[in-house]
C-alpha positions as CSV (number, residue, x, y, z in Angstrom):
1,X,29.9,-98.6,97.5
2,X,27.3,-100.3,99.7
3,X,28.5,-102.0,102.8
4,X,24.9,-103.4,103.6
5,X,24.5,-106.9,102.9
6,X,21.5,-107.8,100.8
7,X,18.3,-108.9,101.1
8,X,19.2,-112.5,100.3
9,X,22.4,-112.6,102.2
10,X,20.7,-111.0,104.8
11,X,18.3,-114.0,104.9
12,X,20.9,-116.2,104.9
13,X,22.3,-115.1,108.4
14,X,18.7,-115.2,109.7
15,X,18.6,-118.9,108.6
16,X,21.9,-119.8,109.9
17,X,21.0,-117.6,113.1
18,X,18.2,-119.2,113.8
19,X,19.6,-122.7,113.3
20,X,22.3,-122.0,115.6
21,X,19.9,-120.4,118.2
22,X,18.6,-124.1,118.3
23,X,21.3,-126.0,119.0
24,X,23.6,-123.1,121.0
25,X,21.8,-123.5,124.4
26,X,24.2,-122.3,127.7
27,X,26.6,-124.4,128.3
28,X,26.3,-126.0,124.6
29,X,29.5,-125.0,123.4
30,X,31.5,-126.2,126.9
31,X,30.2,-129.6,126.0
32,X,30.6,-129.5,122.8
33,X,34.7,-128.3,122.9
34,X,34.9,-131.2,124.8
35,X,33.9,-133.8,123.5
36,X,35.9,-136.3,121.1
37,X,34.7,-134.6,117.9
38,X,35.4,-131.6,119.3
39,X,32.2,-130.1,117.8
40,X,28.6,-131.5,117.1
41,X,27.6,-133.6,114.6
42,X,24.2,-132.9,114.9
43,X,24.8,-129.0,113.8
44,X,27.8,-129.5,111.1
45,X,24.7,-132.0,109.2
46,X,22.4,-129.3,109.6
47,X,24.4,-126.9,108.4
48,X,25.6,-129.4,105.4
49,X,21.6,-129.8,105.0
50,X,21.4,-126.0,104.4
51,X,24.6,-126.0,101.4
52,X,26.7,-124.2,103.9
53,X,29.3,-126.4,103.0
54,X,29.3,-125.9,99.8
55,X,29.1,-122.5,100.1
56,X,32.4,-121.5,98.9
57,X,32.7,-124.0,96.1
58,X,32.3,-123.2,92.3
59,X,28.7,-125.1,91.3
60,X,30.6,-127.2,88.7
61,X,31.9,-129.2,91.7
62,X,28.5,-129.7,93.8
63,X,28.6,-126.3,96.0
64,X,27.0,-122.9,95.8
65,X,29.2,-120.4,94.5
66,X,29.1,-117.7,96.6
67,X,31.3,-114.9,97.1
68,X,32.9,-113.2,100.1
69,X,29.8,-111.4,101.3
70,X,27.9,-114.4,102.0
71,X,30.5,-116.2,104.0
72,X,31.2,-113.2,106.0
73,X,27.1,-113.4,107.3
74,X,27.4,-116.9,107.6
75,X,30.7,-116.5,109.9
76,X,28.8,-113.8,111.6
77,X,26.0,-116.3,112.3
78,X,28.8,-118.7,113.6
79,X,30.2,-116.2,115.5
80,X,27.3,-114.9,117.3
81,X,26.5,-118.3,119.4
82,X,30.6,-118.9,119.4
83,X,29.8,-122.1,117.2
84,X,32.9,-124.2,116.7
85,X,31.4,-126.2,113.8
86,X,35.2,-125.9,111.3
87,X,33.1,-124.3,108.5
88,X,35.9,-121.9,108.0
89,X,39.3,-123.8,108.9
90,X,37.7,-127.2,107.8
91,X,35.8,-126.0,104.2
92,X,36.5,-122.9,103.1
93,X,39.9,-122.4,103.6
94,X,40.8,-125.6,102.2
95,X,38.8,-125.1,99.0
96,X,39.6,-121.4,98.7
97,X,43.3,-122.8,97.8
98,X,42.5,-125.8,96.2
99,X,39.9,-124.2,93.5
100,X,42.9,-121.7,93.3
101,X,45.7,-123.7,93.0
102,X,44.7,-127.3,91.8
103,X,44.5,-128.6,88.9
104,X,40.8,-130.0,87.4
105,X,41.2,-133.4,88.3
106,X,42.2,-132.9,91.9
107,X,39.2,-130.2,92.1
108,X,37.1,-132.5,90.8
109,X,38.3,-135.2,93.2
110,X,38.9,-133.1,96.4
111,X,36.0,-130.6,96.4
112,X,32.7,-132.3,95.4
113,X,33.8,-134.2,98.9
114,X,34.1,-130.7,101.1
115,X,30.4,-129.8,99.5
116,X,28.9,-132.9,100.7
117,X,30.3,-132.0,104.2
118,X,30.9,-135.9,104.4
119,X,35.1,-134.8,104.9
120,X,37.1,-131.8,106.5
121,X,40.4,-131.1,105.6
122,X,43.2,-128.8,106.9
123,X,45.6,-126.8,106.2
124,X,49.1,-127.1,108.0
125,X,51.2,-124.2,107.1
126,X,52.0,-123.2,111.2
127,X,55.5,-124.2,112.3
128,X,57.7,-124.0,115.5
129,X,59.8,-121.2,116.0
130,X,59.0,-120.0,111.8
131,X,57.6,-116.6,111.0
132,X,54.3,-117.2,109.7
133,X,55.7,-115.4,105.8
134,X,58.7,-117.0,105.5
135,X,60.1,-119.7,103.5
136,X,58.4,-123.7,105.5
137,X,61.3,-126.0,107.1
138,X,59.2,-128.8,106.3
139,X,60.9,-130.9,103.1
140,X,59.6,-132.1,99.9
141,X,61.6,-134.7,98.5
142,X,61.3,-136.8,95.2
143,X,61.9,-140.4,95.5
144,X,61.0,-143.0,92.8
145,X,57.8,-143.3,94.2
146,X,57.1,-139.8,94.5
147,X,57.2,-136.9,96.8
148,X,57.9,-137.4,100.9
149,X,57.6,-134.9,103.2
150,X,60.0,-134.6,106.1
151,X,59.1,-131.9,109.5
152,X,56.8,-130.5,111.8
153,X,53.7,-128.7,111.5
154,X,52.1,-126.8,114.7
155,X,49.1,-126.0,115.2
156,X,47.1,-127.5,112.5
157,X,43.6,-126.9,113.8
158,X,41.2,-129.6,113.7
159,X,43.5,-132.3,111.7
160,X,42.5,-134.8,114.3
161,X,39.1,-135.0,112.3
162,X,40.8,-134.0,108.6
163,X,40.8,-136.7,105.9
164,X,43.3,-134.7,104.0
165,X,46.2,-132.1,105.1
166,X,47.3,-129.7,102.7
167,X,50.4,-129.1,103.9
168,X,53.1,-126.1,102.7
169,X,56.4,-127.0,102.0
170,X,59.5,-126.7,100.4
171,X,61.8,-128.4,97.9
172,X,65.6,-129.4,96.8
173,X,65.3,-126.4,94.8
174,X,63.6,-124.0,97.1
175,X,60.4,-123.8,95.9
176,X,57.3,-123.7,98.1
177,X,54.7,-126.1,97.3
178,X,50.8,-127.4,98.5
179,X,51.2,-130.9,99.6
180,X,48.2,-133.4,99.6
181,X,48.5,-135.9,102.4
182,X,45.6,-138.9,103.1
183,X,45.2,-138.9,106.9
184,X,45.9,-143.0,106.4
185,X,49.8,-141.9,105.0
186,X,52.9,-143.5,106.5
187,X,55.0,-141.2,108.4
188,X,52.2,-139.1,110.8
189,X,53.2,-138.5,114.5
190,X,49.9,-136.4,115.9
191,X,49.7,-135.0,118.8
192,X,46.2,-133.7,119.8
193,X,45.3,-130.7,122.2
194,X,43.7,-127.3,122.1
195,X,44.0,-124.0,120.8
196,X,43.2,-120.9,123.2
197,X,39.7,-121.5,122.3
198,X,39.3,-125.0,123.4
199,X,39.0,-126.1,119.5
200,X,40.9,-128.7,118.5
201,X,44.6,-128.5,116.7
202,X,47.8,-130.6,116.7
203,X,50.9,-130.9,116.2
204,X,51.7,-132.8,113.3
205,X,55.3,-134.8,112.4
206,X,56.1,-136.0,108.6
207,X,58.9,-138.8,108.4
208,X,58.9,-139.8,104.4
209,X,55.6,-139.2,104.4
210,X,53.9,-139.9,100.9
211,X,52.6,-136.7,99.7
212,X,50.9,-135.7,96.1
213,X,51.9,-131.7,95.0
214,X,48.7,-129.5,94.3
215,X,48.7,-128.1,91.2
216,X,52.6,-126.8,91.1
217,X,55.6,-125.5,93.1
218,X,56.7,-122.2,92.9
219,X,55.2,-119.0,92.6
220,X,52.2,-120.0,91.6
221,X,52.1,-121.9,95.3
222,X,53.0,-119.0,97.2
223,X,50.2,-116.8,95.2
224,X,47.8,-118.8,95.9
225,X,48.4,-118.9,99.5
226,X,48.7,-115.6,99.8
227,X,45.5,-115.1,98.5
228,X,44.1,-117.8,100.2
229,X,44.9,-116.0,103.5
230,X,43.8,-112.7,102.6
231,X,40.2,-114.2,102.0
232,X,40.7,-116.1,105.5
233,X,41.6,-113.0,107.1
234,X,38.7,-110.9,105.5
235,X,36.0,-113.4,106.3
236,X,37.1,-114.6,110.3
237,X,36.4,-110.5,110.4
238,X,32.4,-111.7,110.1
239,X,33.1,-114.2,112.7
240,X,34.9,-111.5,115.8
241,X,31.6,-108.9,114.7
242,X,29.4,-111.9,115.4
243,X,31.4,-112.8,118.6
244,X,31.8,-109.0,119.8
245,X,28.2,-108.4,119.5
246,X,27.2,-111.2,121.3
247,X,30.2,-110.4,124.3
248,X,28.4,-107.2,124.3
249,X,24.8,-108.0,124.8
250,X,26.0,-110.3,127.7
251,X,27.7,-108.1,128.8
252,X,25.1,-105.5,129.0
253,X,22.6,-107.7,130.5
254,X,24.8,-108.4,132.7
255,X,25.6,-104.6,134.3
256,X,21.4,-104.9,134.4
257,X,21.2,-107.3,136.4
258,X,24.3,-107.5,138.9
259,X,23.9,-105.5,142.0
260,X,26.9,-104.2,144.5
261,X,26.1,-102.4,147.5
262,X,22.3,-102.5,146.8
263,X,22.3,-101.1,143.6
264,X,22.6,-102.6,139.9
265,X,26.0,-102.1,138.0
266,X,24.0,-100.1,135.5
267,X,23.6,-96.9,137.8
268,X,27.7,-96.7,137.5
269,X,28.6,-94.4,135.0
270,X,32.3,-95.1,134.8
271,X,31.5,-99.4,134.1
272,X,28.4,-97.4,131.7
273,X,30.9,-95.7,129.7
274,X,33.1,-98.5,129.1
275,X,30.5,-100.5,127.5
276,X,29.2,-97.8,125.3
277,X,33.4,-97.7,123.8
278,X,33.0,-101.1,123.1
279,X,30.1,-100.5,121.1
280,X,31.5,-97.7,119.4
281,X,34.5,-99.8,118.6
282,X,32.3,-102.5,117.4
283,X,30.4,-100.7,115.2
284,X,33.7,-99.3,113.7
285,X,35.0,-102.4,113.6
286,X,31.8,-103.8,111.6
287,X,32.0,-100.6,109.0
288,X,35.5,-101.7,108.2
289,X,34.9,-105.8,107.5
290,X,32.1,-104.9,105.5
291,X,33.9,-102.5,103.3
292,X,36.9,-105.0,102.9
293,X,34.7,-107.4,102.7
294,X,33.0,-105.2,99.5
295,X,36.2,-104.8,98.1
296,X,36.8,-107.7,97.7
297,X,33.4,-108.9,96.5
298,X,33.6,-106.0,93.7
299,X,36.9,-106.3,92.7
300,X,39.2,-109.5,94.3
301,X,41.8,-110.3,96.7
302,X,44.0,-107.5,97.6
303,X,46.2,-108.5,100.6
304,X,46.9,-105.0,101.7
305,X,43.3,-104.6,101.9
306,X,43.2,-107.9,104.1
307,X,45.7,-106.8,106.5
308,X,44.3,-103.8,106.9
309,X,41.2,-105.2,107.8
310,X,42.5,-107.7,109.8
311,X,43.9,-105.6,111.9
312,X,41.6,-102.9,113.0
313,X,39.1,-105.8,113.6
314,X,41.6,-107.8,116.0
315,X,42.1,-104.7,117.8
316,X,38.2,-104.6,118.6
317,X,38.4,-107.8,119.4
318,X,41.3,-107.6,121.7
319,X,39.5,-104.7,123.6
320,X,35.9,-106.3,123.7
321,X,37.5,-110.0,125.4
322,X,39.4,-107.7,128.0
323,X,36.0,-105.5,128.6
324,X,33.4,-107.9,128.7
325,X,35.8,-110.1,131.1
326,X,36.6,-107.6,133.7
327,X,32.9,-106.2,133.6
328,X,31.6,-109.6,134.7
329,X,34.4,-109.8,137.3
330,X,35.1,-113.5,138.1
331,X,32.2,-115.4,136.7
332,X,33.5,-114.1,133.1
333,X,36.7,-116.2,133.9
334,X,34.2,-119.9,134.2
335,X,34.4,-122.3,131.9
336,X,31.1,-122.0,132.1
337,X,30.0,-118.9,131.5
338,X,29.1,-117.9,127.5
339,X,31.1,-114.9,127.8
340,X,34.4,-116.9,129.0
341,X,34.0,-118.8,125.1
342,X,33.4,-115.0,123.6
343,X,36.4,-114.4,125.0
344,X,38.6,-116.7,124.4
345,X,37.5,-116.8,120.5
346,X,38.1,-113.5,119.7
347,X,41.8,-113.9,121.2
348,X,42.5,-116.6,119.4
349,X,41.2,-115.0,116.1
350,X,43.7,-112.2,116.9
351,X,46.5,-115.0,116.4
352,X,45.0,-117.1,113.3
353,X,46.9,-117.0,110.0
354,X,49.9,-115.3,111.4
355,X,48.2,-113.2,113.6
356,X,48.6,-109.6,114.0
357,X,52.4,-109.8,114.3
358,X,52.9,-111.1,111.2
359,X,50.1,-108.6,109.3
360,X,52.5,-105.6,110.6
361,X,55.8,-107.3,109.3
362,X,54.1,-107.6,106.1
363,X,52.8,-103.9,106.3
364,X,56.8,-103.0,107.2
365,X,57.9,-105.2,104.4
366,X,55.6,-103.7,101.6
367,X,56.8,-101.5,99.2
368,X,54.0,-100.6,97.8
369,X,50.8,-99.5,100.5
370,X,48.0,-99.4,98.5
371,X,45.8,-98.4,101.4
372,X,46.0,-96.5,104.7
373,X,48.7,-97.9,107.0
374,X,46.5,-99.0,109.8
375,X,48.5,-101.9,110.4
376,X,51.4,-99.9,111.4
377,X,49.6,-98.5,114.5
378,X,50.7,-99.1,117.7
């Protein structure tokens, strides 16, 4: 099996780079967290200019097509300048599960609009105090009118800026469902803050909301999620390479240039030797996201395969936040300072879609390991 990308995809993640390396100047990203969009307009049209969008989207429906390789470089890209354009969160999730689970006439409503890059939407599954696996608290109930939902939803990133939540939930008869809800619905409390990251996500409360199922309840709901996870999991792997190799650099550069009692942090073998690990664990780290990635390219979604992945790469990316903080000392704690946003996104990708806790309860929980159990290490 080759793990190497292609010459194309490979060209695609130059392009991307180098658009990225445009726009991602120091300081960008603190400015851009901040602001009201919480990201920059002027990048999220140039990547919609490039297709990016699209990317994920069957062509019948105005995107690309591509498959799991080529949004792993482009999440690499992303991840290398710590980009917090929603690409993942705010497209491809969103249309990973609705070209799964919808039916034809809300694909052909829902995605054409996530190709254009004209919308984002998001996808509340996240509650208080739920395991990430189990059964939603948030209620689906038929009226005369139609379906309301009733609950709370926390975090749902960026749905300050969604035009359409697809929220999970449950109904009277205990079957989990996709919900489509218009950001201009009846019934939304939002409250607006930050993840670890500084991206945007919110709690979100439904009182008889008006909701539209997609496609249907039931198993076929929880299916698709679950596969629409996996992929998530698989390809936020490109993003923590992007982001570890990028910690790393700085971080190098850094022991260069630093100097303590007269001589430069480089001549230390013990702070020399901790670098090289992280490498080493990056590069391991890399090897395995590329082969799930290939796996998955070659022969579909296999959770196991997901989790697996998903976990040796948050370990990396645990271990490369600690180490390229404490090798800059203080200044790696700024807001300011690029390696401070490194950081803090590849803790925060340890947490996304569950998180790591919730990968090893599902590893405990499987019957059947199809793969070796590195997500019942430590």
């Amino acid at each position: 099996m080759n793990l190497e990308p292609n010459e194309d995809q490979k060209l695609l993640f130059d392009t991307v780079d180098a658009l990225l390396a445009k726009h991602y100047a120091p300081e960008f990203r603190a400015h851009a967290v901040t602001s009201d969009l919480g990201w920059s307009a002027t990048v999220w049209s140039a990547l919609a200019e490039l297709g990016l969008t699209g990317l994920t989207i069957a062509e019948e429906y105005d995107g690309v097509g591509a498959g799991p390789a080529e949004a792993y470089v482009v999440l690499q890209a992303l991840g290398r300048h710590a980009a917090v354009e929603p690409l993942l969160d705010g497209v491809f999730v969103p249309s990973w599960l609705i070209g799964d689970l919808g039916t034809e006439a809300q694909r052909s409503e829902l995605l054409p609009r996530l190709a254009a890059g004209s919308d984002i939407f998001a996808v509340a599954h996240a509650e208080p105090n739920r395991v990430w696996d189990r059964t939603p608290s948030v209620t689906a109930t038929a009226t005369e009118d139609g379906v309301v939902l009733d609950g709370v939803k926390a975090p749902v990133p960026h749905a300050d800026q969604a035009a359409v939540l697809l929220v999970t939930a449950v109904d009277a008869n205990g079957r989990v469902g996709v919900y489509l809800v218009d950001k201009a619905a009846s019934g939304i409390a939002r409250v607006d803050g930050r993840a670890t990251d500084w991206t945007h996500a919110s709690d979100v409360t439904f009182t008889a909301t008006p909701a539209t199922v997609l496609g249907v309840v039931g198993d076929a709901a929880k299916d698709a999620l679950a596969r629409t996870f996996a992929r998530a999991r698989i390809a936020v792997g490109g993003e923590a390479i992007g982001l570890a190799e990028s910690a790393l650099r700085d971080t190098v550069e850094y022991l260069k240039q630093r100097k303590q009692f007269g001589a430069p942090l480089k001549v230390f073998q013990a702070l020399v030797f901790r670098a090289v690990d992280v490498y080493a664990e990056v590069e391991l780290a890399r090897s395995f996201a590329l082969w799930a990635t290939a796996v998955t390219e070659a022969g579909g979604v296999d959770p196991a395969v997901a989790d697996d992945s998903f976990v040796f790469v948050s370990d990396m990316a645990k271990r490369a936040a600690e180490e390229s903080i404490q090798l800059h000392g203080g200044i790696g704690m700024t807001f300011e300072a690029a390696v401070a946003h490194y950081a803090a996104r590849l803790v925060g990708i340890t947490q996304s879609y569950g998180g790591v806790a919730a990968t090893r309860r599902r590893a405990l929980w499987s019957t059947q390991l199809v793969t070796t159990p590195e997500a019942l290490v430590n």
